[in-house]
N, C-alpha and C positions, 0 to 999 in steps of 0.2 A: 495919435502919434506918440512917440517915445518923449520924454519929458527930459532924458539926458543929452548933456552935450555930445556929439558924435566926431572929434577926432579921424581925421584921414590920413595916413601917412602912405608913403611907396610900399613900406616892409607889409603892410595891410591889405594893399591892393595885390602884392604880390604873392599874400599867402593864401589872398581870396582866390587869386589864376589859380593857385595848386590843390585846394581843395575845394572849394564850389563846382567850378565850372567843368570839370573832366567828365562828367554824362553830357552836358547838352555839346561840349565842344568836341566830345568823339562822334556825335551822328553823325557826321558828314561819313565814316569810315563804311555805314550799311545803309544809308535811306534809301538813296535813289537806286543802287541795286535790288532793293527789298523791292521799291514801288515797282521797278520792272521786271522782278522775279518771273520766268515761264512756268515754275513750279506755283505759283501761287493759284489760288481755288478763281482768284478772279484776275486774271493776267490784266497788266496793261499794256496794247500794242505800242510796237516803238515805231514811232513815227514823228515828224518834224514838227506837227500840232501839239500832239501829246505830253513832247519834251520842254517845247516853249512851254503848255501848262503846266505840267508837273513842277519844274525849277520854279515858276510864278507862285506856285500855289504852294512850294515850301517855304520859298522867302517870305511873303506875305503869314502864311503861318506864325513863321516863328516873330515876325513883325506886333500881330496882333496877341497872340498868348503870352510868350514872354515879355519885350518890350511893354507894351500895353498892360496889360494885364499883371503881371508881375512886378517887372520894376518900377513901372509908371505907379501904378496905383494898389495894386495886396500889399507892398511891402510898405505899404504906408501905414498900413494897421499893424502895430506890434506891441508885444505884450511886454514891457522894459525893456524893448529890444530884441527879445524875440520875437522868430516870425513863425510858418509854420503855420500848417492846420489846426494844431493845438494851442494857439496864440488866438487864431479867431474866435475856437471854442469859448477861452477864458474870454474874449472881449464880449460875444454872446450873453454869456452870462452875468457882465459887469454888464450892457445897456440893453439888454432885451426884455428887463422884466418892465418896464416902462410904457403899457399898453400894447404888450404884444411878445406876453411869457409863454402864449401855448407855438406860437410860429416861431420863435426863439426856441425852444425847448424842439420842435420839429428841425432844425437847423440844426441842433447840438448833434441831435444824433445822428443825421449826415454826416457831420461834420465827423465824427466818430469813426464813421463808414467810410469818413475819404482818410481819416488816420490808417486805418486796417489797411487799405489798399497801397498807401503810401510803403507800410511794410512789408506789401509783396513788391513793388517797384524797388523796395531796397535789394528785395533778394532775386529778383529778376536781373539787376542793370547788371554787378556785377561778372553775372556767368554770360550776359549777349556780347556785353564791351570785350569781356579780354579774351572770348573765344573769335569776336570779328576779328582781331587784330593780328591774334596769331594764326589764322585761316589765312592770312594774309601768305604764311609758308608758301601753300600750296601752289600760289603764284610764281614763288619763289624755284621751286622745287616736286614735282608732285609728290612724288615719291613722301613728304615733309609729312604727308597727310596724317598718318598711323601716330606722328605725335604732337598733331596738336591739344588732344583730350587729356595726356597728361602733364603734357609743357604748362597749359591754363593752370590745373588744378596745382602744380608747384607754386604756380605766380599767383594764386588765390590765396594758397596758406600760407604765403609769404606775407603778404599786405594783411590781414586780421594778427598776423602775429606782430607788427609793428604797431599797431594802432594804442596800444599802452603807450607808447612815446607820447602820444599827447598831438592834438589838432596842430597845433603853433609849431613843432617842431617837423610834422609832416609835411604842415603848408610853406617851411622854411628849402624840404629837399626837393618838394615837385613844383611849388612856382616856379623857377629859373624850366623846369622842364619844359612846361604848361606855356611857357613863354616862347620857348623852343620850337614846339608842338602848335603854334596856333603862326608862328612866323612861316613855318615850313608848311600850313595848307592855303593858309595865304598865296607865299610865291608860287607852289604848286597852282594851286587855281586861276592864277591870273595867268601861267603862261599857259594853261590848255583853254584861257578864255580865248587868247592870238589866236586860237588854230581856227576858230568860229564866233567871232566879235561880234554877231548880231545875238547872240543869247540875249548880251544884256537887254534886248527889249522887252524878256522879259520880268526887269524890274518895274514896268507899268503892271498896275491890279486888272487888267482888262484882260488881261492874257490867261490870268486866274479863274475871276470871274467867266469871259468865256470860257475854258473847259470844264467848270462847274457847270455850264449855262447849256452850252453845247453838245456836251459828252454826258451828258449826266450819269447813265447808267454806266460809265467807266469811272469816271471821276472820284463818283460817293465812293466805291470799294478802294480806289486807289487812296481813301481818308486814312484809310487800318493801316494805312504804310507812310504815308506823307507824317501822322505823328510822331514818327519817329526824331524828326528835328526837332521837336521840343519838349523829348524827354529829360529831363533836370532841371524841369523848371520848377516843379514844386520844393528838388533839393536845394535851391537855388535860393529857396524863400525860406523854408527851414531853416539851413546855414547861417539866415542871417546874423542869429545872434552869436556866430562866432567872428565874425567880422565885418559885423554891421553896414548898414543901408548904403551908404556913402561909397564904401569902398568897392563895393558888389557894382554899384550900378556903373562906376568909372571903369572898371574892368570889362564889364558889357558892353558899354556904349566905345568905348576905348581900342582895343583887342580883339574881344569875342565876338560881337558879332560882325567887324569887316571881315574877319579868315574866317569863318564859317560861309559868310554870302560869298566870298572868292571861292570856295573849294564849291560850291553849291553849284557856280555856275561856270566852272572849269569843267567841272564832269560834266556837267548838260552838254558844253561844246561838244565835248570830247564823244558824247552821244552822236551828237550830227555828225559831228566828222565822221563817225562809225560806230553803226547801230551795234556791234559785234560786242563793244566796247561795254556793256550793259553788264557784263558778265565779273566785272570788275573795277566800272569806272575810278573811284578813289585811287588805287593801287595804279592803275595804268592813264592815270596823271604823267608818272614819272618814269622814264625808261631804264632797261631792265638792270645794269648796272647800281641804279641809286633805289631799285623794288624792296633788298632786303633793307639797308639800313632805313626806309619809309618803314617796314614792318618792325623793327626794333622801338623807331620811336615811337609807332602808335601803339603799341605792346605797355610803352612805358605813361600814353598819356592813357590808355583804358584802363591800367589800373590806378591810374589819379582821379578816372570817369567813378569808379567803383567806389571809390576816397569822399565822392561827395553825398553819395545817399548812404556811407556807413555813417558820416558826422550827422546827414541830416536824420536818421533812425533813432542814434545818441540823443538827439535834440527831443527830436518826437515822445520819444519813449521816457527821459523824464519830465516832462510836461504833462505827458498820460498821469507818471506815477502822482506828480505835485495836485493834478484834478483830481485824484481817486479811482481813476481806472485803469491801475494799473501797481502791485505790490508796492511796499518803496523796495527800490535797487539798490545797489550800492554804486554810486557814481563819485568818479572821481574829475577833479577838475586841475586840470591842466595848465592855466596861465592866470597872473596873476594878474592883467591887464581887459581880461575880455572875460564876461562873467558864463558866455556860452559855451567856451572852449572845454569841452570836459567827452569824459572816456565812460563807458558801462560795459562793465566785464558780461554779462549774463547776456547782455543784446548783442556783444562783440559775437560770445563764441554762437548764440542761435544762430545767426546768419551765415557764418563760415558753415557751419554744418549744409545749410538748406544749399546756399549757392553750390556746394560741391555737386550734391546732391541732384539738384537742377543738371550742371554739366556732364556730368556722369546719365543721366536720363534721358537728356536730346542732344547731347555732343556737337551740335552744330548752331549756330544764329540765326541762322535762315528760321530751324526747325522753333526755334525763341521767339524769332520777331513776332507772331500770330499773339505772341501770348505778351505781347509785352507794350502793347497799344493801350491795353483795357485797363490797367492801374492808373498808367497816368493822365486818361481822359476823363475815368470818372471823379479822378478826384481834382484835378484842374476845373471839374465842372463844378465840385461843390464847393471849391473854395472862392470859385465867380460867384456864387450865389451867395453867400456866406460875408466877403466883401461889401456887397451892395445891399446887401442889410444892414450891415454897421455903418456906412456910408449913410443911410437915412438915419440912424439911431442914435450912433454917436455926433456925427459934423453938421445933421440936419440937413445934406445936401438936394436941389428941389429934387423934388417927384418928375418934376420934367423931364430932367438932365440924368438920372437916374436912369427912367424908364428906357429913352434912347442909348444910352451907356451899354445896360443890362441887353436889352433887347441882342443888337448885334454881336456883343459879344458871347450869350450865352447858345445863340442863333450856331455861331460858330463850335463852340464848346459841345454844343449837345449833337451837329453834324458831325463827327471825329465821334462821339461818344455811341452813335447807331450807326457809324461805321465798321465799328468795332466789334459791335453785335454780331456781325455775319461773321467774325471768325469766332464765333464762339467754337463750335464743333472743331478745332484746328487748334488750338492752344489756349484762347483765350476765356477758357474755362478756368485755367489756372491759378491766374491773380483774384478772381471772383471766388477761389471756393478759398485760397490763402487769406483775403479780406475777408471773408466772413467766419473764418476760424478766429481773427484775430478780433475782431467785430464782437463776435460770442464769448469770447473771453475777456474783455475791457466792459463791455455790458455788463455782464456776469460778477465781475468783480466790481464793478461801483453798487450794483445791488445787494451781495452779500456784503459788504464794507457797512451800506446804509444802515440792514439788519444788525450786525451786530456792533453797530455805535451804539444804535439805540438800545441793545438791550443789555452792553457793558456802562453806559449812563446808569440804568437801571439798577447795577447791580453794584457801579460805589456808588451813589447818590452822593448829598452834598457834602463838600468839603468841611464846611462851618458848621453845620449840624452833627458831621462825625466827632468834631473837637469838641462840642459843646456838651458831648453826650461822656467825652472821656472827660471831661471838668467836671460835668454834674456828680458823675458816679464815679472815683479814682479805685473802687474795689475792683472793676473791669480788668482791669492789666497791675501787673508788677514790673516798676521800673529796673529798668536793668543800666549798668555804665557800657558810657560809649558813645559812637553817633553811627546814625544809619541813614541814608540818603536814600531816596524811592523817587526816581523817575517817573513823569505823570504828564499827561495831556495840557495841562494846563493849570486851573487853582479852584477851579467851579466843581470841580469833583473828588474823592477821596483815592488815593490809588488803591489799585485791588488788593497788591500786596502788602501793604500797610493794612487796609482792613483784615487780609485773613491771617495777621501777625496776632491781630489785637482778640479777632472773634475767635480763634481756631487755636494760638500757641498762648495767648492771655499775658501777652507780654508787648511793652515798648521800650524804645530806647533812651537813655537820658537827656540825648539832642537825637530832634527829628528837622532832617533838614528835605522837603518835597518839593523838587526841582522839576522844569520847565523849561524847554528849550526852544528858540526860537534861531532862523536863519536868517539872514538882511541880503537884499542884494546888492551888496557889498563885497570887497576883495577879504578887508581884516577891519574888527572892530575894534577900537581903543580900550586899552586894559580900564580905563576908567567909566565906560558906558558898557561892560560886557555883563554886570551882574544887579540884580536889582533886588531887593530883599523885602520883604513883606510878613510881618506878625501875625496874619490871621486878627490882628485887635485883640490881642494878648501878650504880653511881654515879658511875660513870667512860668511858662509851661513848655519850654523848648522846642514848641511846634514852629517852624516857619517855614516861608515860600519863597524858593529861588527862581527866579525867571535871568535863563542864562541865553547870551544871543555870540553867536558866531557868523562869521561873515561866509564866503563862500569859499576863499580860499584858506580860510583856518581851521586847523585840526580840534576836532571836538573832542579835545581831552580832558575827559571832565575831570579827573582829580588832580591833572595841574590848576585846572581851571580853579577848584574848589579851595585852594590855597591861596587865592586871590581876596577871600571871604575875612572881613573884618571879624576881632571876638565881640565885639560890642552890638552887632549886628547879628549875630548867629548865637544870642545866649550865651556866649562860652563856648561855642560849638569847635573854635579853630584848632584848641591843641589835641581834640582825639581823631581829625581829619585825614590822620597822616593813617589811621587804623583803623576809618570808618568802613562800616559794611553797606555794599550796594546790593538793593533790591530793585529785580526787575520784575513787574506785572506781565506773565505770559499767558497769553490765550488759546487754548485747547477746541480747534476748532472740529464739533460735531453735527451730523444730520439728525436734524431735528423730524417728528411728526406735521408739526405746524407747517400748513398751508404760506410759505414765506416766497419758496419757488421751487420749480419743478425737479425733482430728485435728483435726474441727469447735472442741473445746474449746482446744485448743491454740492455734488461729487466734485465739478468743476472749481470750484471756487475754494472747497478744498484745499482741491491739489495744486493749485494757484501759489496758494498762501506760502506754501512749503520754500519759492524762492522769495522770501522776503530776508532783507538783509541783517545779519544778526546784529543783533544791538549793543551786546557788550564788546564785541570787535569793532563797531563802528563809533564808540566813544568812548574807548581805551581805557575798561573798566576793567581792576584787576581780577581777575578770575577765582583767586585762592579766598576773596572778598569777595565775593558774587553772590547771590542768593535768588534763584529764580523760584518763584512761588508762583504756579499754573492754577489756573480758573480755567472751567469751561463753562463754552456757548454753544449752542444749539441753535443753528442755520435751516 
């Protein structure tokens, strides 16, 4: 568990309704239509057994994956506070190597495999949510039909175009909605429970169980469609570190889940009352006067649904980058209170692309739901597996209690997960071949990354023996005035661009200042623990070592920063600071002959690299001072 205090306040829980919960708290808008789809490959008949199980076997769903499974117990494993698939990986790798690095290490890369998926579920939710919502027209109007394809796509690049604003200031305008929006499926549900008040019995698990039990060969297909309630659960857990444990789970247990079981078991009534009723139960809740302004709202909460797998993507994706599978991005962070709140322009705009992309190709939800099962089952499954490995590794918890734990719920997980199998041929090809595009390219890149750590080690070798080698022989280079600062991995190595000053122009400068920059998970670091200076064990040869640390919410600007730097500390270094020259070590990356990995991958990994974020923009290095000295590697 997270070692920090965790603070709960209202504006918290309120920012959590506006941006977590808008996927799992719009299912109600398609599920129970989806399960009784006649277009679907495996119909389920509507009938007064069917309905009692269906509604049984949703509530209980989302009882057991989310509740259970989520908030009870994955969000208990976090990584500072995040959550997220990519939170389990790092915890993996902090207790797995402890008698069980090869099943650890086979975990990782599931867990990998449930990240991939994760960001086809980002680019799925948002084209099924705000295309259900505004289908809702139809109801309205048929005639509406002709625009709902590009009414969505307006309201698609609308929401990516805000998302600069920042997590906090979005979950400031869609909570009060989200609140709005979960009061009104609420009342909704409860007054179409009056029209048929024995639904409720199906809040007993029997009801479940039997038509599991009973139906089988209807039930298991009707799995591809009952997931539908609890998809956002994994955004759910992701999100966390933007408004931590606390607040998530008081909003769940608070709010979201009674108006979702009210709306769940409003439409079932409204099923018996009449079976006809299938063809829209959500919408025909409410009579025809109050249809559109229900369709404006749910308009408004699917794209708060959308709002929570773009933040949990954000999350994902830099946690990818912080492991190494995945370039660094340029991420920006949003609040100065929450260290998860933060924006990625390059993940912002791939997704607006893809979701258009998506809408524009099967124009309708229905034609979606098939494909939109299989992201979030398989990775709800690996992140159940993944849990209860850390569960033994980390907290020691018995083998007993585990095995029972694991068993039922993964029993459940992996029923939903080869349910889903049979719509392969139907959509759910999709997120499978999107995850394993993304799969192949996080792979890809932590292995060439590997390659050419190693063999840019290789190529500056040691720090102390490059100095030692310019003190023994001073004919090597002729000093020149000034100071020149080279940014560098760390102090264990020479930076490259410093060595091909000295091997290649036969020249140094008269202050050599070799900085190192480290991040804290922290907001802002104090001006007096921000820099830390180190002589190399020489005190007399201009050479030293900065180790600069910045918090999350401080601008890495390193020659304000560098102003900070005592003269007594820098050799004399401060007063030419103001005109020192930055050198940056750039890596020229080629395909090599060397057997390292397969050509295709090498092409890959590449082309990768090209979005990595520039460094002299990213720590406000002045440009007319800039000096990029390129090395290449061979991948």
């Amino acid at each position: 568990m997270s070692g920090r205090q965790e603070s709960v306040s209202l504006g918290l829980v309120v920012g959590a309704l506006g941006v977590v919960f808008g996927d799992i708290g719009t299912s109600p808008i398609y599920t129970l239509q989806t399960v009784f789809n006649p277009e679907d490959p495996h119909p389920v008949p509507v009938n007064a057994n069917n309905v009692y199980g269906v509604v049984s076997l949703v509530f209980w769903s989302v009882m057991i994956i989310v509740t259970v499974t989520y908030v009870l117990l994955a969000m208990r494993a976090d990584n500072d506070g995040e959550g997220g698939i990519m939170a389990l990986i790092t915890l993996l790798r902090r207790w797995g190597g402890q008698g069980g690095g090869r099943v650890a290490a086979v975990l990782a890369g599931l867990g990998i495999f449930g990240a991939a998926l994760f960001f086809g579920d980002s680019m799925i939710t948002p084209a099924i949510s705000v295309l259900s919502a505004v289908e809702g027209l139809k109801l309205v109007q048929p005639s509406f039909a002709e625009l709902v394809v590009p009414i969505t796509a307006v309201i698609i690049i609308a929401l990516f175009l805000v998302q600069r604003r920042g997590t906090a200031a979005v979950g400031r305008v869609f909570g009060p909605v989200m609140i709005l929006w979960f009061a009104t499926i609420g009342a909704c549900g409860a007054v179409g429970i009056t029209r048929h008040p024995a639904i409720l019995r199906a809040l007993s698990p029997t009801y479940a169980v039997g038509f599991l039990a009973g139906h089988f060969g209807i039930a298991f297909f009707s799995l591809a469609a009952v997931v539908l309630a609890v998809t956002g659960a994994e955004a759910l857990y992701a999100d966390m570190g933007h408004f931590g444990r606390r607040s998530i789970t008081r909003a769940w247990l608070w709010l979201v889940l009674p108006a979702c079981t009210l709306s769940y078991f409003g439409q079932g009534a409204l099923i018996l009352d009449n079976p006809a009723n299938v063809a829209g139960p959500f919408f025909l809740l409410v009579p025809d006067w109050l249809r559109l302004p229900l369709v404006l709202i749910a308009t408004a909460a699917t794209v708060i649904a959308s709002q929570a797998v773009i933040t949990g993507a954000y999350s994902v994706a830099s946690q990818a980058a912080q492991l190494g599978y995945l370039p660094r991005l340029r991420v920006a962070h949003t609040s100065e209170s929450q260290i998860g709140q933060i924006y990625v322009p390059w993940i912002n705009w791939l997704l607006m692309v893809s979701v258009l992309t998506l809408v524009f190709a099967f124009r309708s939800s229905a034609a979606l739901a098939f494909a939109f099962g299989m992201a979030v089952t398989g990775t709800i499954s690996i992140t159940t597996l993944m849990f209860f490995y850390i569960a033994r590794r980390k907290w020691h918890t018995p083998r007993w209690l585990l095995a029972g734990g694991a068993s039922v719920l993964l029993l459940v997980d992996l029923l939903f997960f080869a349910a889903n199998l049979t719509k392969l041929i139907h959509g759910a090809w999709l997120p499978l071949l999107i995850g394993l595009t993304a799969f192949t390219v996080m792979t890809t890149w932590q292995k060439g990354r590997e390659i050419v750590t190693a063999e840019r080690a290789t190529k500056e070798g040691s720090l102390r023996e490059f100095i030692e080698r310019l003190r023994a022989d001073p004919s090597l280079t002729r000093i020149v005035p000034g100071t020149a600062v080279f940014l560098n991995r760390g102090k264990e190595t020479a930076p490259l661009a410093m060595r091909a000053n000295v091997e290649h122009n036969h020249v140094r400068h008269e202050h050599v200042l070799i900085m190192s920059l480290e991040t804290l998970p922290v907001p802002r670091v104090a001006t007096e623990d921000r820099i830390t200076v180190d002589d190399l064990g020489y005190a007399d040869d201009g050479i030293v070592h900065v180790t600069v640390r910045f918090g999350y919410m401080d601008t890495p600007d390193l020659p304000a920063t560098l102003r900070l730097l005592e003269p007594s500390k820098t050799e004399g270094a401060e007063p030419a600071l103001e005109h020192a020259s930055y050198f940056l070590s750039k890596i020229e990356l080629r395909r090599g002959d060397r057997p390292t990995m397969a050509a295709w991958r090498k092409r890959l990994f590449i082309a990768t690299s090209y979005i990595t974020a520039d460094a002299a923009e990213h720590f406000g290095l002045p440009r007319d001072r800039t000096v990029i000295m390129g090395s290449h590697i061979e991948v």
